[in-house]
LOZA-479613 format. One record per residue (C-alpha): residue in three letters; x, y, z. Coordinates in steps of 0.5 Angstrom, whole numbers, padded with zeros to 4 digits, always signed. Example, Ala and Ser with C-alpha at 12.3 -4.5 7.8 and 13.67 -1.06 7.14 Angstrom:
REM residues 2
ALA+0025-0009+0016
SER+0027-0002+0014
This chain:
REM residues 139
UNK+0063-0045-0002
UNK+0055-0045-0004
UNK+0053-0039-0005
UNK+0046-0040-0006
UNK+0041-0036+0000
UNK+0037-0042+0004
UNK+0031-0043+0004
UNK+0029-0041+0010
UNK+0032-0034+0010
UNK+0027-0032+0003
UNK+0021-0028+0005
UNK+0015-0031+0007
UNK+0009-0027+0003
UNK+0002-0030+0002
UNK-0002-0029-0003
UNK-0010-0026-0004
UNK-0016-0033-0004
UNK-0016-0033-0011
UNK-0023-0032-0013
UNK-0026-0034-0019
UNK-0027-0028-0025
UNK-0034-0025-0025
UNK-0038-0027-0032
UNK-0036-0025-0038
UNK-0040-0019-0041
UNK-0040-0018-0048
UNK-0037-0011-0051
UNK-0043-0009-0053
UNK-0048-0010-0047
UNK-0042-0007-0043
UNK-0043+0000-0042
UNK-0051-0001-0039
UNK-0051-0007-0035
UNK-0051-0007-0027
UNK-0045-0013-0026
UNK-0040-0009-0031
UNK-0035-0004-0028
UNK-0031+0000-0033
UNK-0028+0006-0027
UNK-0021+0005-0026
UNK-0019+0012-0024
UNK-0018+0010-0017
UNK-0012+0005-0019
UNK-0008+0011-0022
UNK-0003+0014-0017
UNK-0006+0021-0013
UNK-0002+0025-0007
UNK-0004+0025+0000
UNK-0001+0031+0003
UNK-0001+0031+0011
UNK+0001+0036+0017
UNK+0003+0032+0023
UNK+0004+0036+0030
UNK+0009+0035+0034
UNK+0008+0028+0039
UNK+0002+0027+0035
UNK+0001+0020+0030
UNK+0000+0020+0024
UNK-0007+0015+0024
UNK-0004+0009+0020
UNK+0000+0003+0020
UNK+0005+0001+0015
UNK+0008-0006+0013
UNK+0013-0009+0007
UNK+0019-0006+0005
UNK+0026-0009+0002
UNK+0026-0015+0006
UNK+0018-0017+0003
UNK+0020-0015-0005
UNK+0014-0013-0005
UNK+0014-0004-0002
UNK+0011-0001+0003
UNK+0003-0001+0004
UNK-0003+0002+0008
UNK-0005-0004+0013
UNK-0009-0001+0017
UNK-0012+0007+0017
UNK-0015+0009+0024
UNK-0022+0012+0022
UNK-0023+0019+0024
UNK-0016+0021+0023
UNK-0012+0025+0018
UNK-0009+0020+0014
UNK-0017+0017+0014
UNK-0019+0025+0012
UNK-0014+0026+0007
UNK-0016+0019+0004
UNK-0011+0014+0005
UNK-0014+0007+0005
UNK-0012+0000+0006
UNK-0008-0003+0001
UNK-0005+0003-0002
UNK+0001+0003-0004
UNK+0007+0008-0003
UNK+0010+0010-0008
UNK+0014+0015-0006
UNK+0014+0021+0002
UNK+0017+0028+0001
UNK+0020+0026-0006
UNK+0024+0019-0003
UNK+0023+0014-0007
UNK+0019+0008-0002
UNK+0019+0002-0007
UNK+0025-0001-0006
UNK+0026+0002+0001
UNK+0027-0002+0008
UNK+0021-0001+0013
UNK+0026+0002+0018
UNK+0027+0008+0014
UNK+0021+0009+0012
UNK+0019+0009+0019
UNK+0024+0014+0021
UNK+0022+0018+0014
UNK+0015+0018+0017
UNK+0015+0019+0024
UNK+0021+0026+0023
UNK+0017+0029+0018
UNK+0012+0034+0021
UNK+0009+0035+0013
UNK+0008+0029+0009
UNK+0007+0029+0002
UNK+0005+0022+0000
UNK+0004+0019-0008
UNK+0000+0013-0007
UNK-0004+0008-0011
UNK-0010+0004-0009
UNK-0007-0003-0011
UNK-0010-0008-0006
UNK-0008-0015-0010
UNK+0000-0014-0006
UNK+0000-0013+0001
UNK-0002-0018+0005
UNK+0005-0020+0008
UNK+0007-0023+0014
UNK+0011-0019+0017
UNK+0010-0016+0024
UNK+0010-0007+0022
UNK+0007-0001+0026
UNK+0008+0006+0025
């Protein structure tokens, strides 16, 4: 008996448009010229704490899970809401919600997590590079 899985039955994950490198600025023009970014604080993890009323949505879709081995992002964040004000963004990767892991996950379980929590603290981190997937999700 073959026991290798189809090809067929493996996600389908579509990669970002590559895009060329900016220019290569030397060390020591680096710290004064306009083109060279050194911030990078907003690529570390941060919480987002949100309070859901009851019937009331959260303000933001998901995508991803177990099935696209890729986890779970932000895939649309619905301005003026809550999660917009708590600074949830597209392209954000959730890391964990109410201390459960979210990085091997199925995306049925962290819907339910999600939609059942009236308190949610979420770690997550701007990681824009691994989100774009095909996989039809909505929370």
């Amino acid at each position: 008996m073959d026991s290798r899985i189809p090809y067929d039955d493996y996600p389908v994950v579509f990669l970002p448009v590559y895009e060329n490198p900016p220019a290569w600025i030397p060390p020591h023009e680096r710290i004064h010229h306009p083109d060279y970014n050194n911030e990078l604080t907003q690529f570390l993890p941060r919480i987002v704490t949100l309070k859901k009323p009851p019937g009331a949505q959260l303000g933001f879709n998901i995508r991803g899970g177990k099935a696209s081995q890729l986890g779970i992002f932000i895939c649309k964040v619905i301005p003026d809401s809550g999660a917009h004000g708590a600074g949830l963004q597209e392209g954000d990767q959730v890391l964990a919600v109410n201390d459960v892991d979210f990085q091997d996950i199925e995306h049925s379980k962290a819907v339910e997590i999600l939609k059942n929590a009236r308190e949610i603290s979420m770690r997550v981190c701007f990681f824009p590079y691994n989100y774009h997937q095909k996989e039809r999700t909505v929370h």
